[in-house]
N, C-alpha and C positions, 0 to 999 in steps of 0.2 A: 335181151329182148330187142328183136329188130323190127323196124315199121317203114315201107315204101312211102315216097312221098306220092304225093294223087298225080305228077306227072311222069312218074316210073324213073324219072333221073338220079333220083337220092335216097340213101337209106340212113336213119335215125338210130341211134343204139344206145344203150346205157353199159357201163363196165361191171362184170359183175363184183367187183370189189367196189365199186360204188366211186370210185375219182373223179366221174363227168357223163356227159352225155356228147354225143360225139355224132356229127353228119360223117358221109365219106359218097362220094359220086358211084351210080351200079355199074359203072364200067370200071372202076378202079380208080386208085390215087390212094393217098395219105389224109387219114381222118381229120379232120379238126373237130376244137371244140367248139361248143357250142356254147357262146356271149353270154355271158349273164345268169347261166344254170349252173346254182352251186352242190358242190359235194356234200354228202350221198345222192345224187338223184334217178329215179328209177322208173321204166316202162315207157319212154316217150312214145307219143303217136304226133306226126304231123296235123294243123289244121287241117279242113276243108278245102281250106284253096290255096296249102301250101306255104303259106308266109309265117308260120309260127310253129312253136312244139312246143303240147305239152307235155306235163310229166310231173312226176310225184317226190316231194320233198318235204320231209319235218312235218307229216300230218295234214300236209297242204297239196291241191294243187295250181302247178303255176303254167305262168306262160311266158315262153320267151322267143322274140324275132328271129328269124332266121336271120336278117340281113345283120342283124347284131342291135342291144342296146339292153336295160336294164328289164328283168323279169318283173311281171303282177303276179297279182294271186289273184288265182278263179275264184275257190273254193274253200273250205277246211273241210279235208275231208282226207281220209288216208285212202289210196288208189294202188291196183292193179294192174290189170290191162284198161287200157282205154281207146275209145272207137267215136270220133264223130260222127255225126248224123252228115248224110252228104249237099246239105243245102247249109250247115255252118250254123245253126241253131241250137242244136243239142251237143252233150258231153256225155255219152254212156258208158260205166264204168263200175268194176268189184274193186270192194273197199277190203276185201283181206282174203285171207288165200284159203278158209275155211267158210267164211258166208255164204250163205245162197242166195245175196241179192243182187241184181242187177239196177243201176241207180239209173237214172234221167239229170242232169242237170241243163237246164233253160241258159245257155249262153247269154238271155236278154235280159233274165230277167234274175236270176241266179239264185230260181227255185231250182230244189232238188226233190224227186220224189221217186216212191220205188217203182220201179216198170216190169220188174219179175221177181214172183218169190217163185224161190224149187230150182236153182242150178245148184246141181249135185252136190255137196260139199269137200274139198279141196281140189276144186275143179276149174279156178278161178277164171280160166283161159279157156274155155271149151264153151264159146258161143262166138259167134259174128252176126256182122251188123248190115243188113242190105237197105235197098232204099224203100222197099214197104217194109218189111219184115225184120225181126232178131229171131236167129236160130242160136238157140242153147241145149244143155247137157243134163237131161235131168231123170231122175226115176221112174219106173215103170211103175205107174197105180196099181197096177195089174200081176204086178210083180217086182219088190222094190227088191230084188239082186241081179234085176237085171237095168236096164238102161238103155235112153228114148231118145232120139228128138225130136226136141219140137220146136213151131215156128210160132210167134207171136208180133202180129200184124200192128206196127204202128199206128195206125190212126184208128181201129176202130177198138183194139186190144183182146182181138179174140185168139185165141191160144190155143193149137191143135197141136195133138201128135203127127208127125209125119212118117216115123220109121223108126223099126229097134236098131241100137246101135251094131256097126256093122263089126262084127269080131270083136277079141279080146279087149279088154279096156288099156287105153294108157296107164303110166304111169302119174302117179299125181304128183300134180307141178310141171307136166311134159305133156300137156294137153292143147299149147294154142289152134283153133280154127279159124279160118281163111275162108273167102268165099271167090270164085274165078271173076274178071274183068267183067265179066258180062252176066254175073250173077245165076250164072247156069250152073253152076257147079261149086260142093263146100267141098274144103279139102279139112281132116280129123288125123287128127294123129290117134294110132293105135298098135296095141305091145302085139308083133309077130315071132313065137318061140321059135327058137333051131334051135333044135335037138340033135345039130351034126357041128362040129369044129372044121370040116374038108369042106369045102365046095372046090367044084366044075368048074371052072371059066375058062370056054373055050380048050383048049387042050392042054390043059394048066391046072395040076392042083394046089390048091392055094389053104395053107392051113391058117388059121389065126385064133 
């Protein structure tokens, strides 16, 4: 599980055997680890404005300096993916990889309350977070075998459908979405079949 830092310079990762949580520069270099975050720890997202990662550990989540020093704890809460709100106030985040909630927690004040029920269940990663809006992953009222999203506006919390889900469904567990720089754009992961083992490329067949 990898997460950009908000100035595009660095990427945050957790090991999937669980040893560390680890920065590395997006041009390249040799990972290190990251001060203070002990093992198992899982899902890091950078703060807001970059000076910290969270990330989930023993039921908890914590936070620890990028420039280095000893980890706190936010919350008790067992975590997912997790997404800051982009003013540094909030902590939005699924607590297990079969819930359908979406949490809020108040960096100020360190209420937590729920901000969406209906993300699909094992879907835990199939929502993002913009600066009005959360788009998530969740069933068609209309037709629960199929599958919708939709947006739900932070401030006033009205909740529309925007569109059925485009093609096949992912795999569950292999669902995180993105949303572009400039919020114009979500990027969804979703399963496309070949039904051929040859491709084409260029004048090259290539089996695999």
């Amino acid at each position: 599980a990898g997460r950009w830092s908000p100035d595009g310079k660095t990427i945050v990762y957790h090991q999937i055997n669980g040893t560390g949580v680890y920065l590395v520069d997006s041009g390249g270099g040799v990972p290190r680890l990251l001060a203070g975050a002990p093992a198992p720890a899982g899902h890091p997202v950078f703060t807001a404005d970059g000076s910290g990662v969270f990330y989930g550990y023993d039921g908890r989540i914590l936070l620890s300096p990028v420039s280095g020093g000893s980890a706190s704890s936010v919350v008790t809460s067992r975590s997912h993916q997790k997404i800051p709100s982009a003013d540094g106030r909030y902590l939005y985040f699924t607590a297990g990889r079969t819930e359908t909630t979406i949490w809020r927690l108040s960096l100020e004040s360190g209420l937590q309350t729920r901000f969406v029920d209906g993300l699909l269940p094992g879907y835990w990663g199939a929502w993002a977070l913009g600066t009005s809006g959360l788009f998530y992953l969740a069933a068609d009222e209309n037709s629960p075998a199929q599958a919708v999203i939709r947006r739900k506006d932070l401030l006033t919390g009205q909740d529309l459908v925007l569109t059925g889900f485009p093609g096949p469904m992912p795999p569950i567990g292999a669902s995180a979405w993105s949303l572009s720089s400039r919020h114009r754009a979500l990027y969804a992961v979703r399963t496309d079949v070949s039904h051929s083992d040859v491709t084409l490329i260029g004048d090259t067949l290539v089996s695999r």
